[in-house]
C-alpha atoms as one frame of an Amber mdcrd trajectory, in Angstrom:
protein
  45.866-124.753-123.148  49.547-125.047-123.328  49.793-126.112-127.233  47.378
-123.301-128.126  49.338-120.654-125.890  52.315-122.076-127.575  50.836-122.195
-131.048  49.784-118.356-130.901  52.748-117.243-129.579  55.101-119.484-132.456
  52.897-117.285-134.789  53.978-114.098-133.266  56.940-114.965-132.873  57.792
-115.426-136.411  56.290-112.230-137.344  59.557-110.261-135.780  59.751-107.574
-132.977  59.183-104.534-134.687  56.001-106.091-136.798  54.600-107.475-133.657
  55.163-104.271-131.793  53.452-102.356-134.685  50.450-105.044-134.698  49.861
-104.733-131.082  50.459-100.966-130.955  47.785-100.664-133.735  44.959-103.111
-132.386  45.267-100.864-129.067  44.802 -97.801-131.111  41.826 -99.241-132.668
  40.154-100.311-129.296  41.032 -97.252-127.720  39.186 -95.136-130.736  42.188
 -93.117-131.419  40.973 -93.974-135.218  42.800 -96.054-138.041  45.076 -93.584
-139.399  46.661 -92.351-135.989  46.866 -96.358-134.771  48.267 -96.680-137.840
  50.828 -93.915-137.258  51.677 -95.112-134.104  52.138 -98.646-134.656  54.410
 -97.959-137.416  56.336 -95.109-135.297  56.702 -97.897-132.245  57.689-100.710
-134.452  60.534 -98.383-136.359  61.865 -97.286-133.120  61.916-100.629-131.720
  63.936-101.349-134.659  66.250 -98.897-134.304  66.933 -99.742-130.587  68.300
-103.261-131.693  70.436-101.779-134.287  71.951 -99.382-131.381  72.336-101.820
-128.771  73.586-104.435-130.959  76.382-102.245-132.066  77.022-101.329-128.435
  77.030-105.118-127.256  79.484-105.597-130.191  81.828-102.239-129.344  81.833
-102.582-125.414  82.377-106.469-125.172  85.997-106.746-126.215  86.418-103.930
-124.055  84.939-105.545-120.898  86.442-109.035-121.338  89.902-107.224-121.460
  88.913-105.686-118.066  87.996-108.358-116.284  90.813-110.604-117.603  93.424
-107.392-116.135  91.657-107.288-112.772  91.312-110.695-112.162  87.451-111.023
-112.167  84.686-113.069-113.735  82.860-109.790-114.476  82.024-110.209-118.130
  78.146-109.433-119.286  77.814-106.283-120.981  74.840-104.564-119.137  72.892
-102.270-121.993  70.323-100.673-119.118  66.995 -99.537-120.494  68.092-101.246
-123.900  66.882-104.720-122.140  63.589-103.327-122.843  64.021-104.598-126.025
  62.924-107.991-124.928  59.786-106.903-123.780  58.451-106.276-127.516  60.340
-109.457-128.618  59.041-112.209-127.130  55.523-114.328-128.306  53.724-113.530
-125.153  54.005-109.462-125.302  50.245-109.241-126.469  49.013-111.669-123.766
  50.396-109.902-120.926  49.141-106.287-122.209  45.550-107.729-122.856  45.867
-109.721-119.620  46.513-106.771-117.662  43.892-104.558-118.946  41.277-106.980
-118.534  42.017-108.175-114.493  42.937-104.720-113.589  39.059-103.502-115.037
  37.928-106.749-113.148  40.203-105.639-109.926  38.529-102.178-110.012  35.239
-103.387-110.219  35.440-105.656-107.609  37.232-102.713-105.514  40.099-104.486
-105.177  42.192-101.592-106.417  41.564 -97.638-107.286  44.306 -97.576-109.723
  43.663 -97.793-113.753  46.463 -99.054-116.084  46.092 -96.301-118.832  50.018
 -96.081-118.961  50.206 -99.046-121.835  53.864 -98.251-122.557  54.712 -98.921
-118.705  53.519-102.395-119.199  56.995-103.318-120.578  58.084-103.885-117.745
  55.994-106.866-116.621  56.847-108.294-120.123  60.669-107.741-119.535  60.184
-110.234-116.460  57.745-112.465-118.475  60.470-112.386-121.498  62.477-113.924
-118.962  61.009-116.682-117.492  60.129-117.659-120.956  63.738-117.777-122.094
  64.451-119.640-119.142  61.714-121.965-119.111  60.634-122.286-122.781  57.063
-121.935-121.205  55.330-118.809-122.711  52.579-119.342-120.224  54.595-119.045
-116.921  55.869-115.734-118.655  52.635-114.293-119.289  51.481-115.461-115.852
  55.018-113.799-113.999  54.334-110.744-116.054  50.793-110.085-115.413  50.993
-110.896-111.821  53.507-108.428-111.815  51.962-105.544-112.648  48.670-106.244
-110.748  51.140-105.903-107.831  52.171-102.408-109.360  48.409-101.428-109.440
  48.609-102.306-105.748  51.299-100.881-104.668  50.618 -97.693-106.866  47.042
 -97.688-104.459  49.828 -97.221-101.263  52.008 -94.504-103.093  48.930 -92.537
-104.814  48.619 -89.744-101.837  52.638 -89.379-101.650  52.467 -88.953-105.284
  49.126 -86.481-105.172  50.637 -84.162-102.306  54.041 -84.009-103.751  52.906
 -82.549-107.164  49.946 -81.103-106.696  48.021 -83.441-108.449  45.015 -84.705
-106.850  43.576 -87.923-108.073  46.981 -89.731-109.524  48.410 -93.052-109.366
  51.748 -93.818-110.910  52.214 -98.255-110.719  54.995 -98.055-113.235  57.353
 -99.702-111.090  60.548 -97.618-111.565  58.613 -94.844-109.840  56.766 -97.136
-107.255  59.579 -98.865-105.820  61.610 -95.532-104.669  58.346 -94.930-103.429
  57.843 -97.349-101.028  58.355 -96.980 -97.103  61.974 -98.068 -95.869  63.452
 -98.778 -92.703  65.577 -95.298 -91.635  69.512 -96.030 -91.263  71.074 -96.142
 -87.839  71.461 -92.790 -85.987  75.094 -93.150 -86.723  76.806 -95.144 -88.862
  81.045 -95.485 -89.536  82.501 -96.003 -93.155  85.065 -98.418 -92.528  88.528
 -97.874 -94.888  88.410 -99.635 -97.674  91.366-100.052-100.808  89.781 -97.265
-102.799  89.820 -94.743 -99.517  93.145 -95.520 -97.544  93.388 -94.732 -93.627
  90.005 -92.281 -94.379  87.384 -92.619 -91.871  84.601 -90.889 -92.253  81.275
 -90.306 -89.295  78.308 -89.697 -90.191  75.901 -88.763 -87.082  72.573 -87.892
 -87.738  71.175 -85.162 -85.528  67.941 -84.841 -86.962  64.983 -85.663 -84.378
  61.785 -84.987 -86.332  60.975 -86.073 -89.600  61.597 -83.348 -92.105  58.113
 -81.465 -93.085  56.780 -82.922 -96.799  57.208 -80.451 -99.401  55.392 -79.713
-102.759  56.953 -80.023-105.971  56.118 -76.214-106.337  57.821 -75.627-103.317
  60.940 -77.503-104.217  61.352 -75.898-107.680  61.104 -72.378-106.460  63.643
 -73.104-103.316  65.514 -74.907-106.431  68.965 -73.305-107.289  69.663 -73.308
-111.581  72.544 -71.100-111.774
């Protein structure tokens, strides 16, 4: 299973990002019936901005990096990876497994939903790049493109979980009944936390001097939810 994984994937692999992003971008076009010359569109659209995002953060990585290593030589630290952000989602459409994972996906989160295990549909496809960020990963740290494919698919079946727990925030909020969001930037703020102490002291620090600040909180009841109607017309734009 391995040496065919690995055999598929040295394929893709050789054909380049932006081709492989425009292959992949076009067979999902095709399945989805959005007909040949609009797959066609959009696979080529996909793979040339994909291509222009590596020329941008290259030339970033290449500006900022002299720039950082003279900074952390100054202050004494060991603080010297240039982080690019969103730009790392350039290693989601550049590694062999990308088609695996998005196929993958699709196919145990229509299994999930018939076996009830979930409500939630993945039609966000471009959202998927972030289970093949993490799956780029392991497989650059492993060499193993099926542990990547595995991490990354397992990964966003948890999203289509946890999007199941978020949907009714997400439906009351705006006004949208019948919504689930599992990308997972929008999940994860979503998510229940533990509330901070009733009080809490900000202890001085080299950046703030002798300044102490206290922060008491006097609230007693949770505040009342509010719409996203609601919020935009209490909203201030001047």
């Amino acid at each position: 299973m391995e040496n065919i994984a690995s055999a598929i994937a040295g394929v893709l692999g050789n054909l380049g990002s932006s081709v492989l992003v425009a292959l992949v971008m076009f067979i999902l076009g095709i399945c989805f019936r959005a007909g040949f010359s609009k797959s066609l569109r959009g696979g080529l659209y996909a793979g040339i901005g994909l291509a222009g995002l590596s020329v941008i953060v290259n030339a970033s990585t290449e500006v900022l990096t002299p720039a950082i290593q003279a900074f952390a030589e100054n202050f004494a630290t060991d603080m010297t990876v240039t982080d690019v952000g969103w730009g790392s989602s350039g290693i989601a459409f550049a590694w062999p497994g990308l088609a695996f994972v998005i196929l993958g996906t699709l196919v145990i989160n229509i299994l999930m939903i018939v076996l009830k295990l979930t409500k939630t549909m993945w039609t966000d496809i471009w959202s998927i790049w972030h289970g093949n960020v993490l799956g780029g990963m392991v497989w650059a740290l492993t060499g193993n493109v099926t542990l990547g494919v595995l991490a990354g698919v397992i990964f966003l079946v948890i999203g289509s979980v946890v999007a199941d727990i978020t949907a009714k925030d997400y439906q009351e909020f705006n006004d949208m009944p019948g919504i689930a969001v599992p990308c997972t930037t929008s999940t994860c703020p979503a998510l229940p936390c533990p509330a901070p102490p009733p009080s809490w002291r900000c202890l001085p620090s080299p950046l703030t001097g002798s300044l102490r600040r206290s922060l008491v909180s006097t609230r007693s009841t949770p505040p009342r939810r509010t719409s996203a109607k609601e919020w935009a017309s209490s909203a201030s734009w001047a």
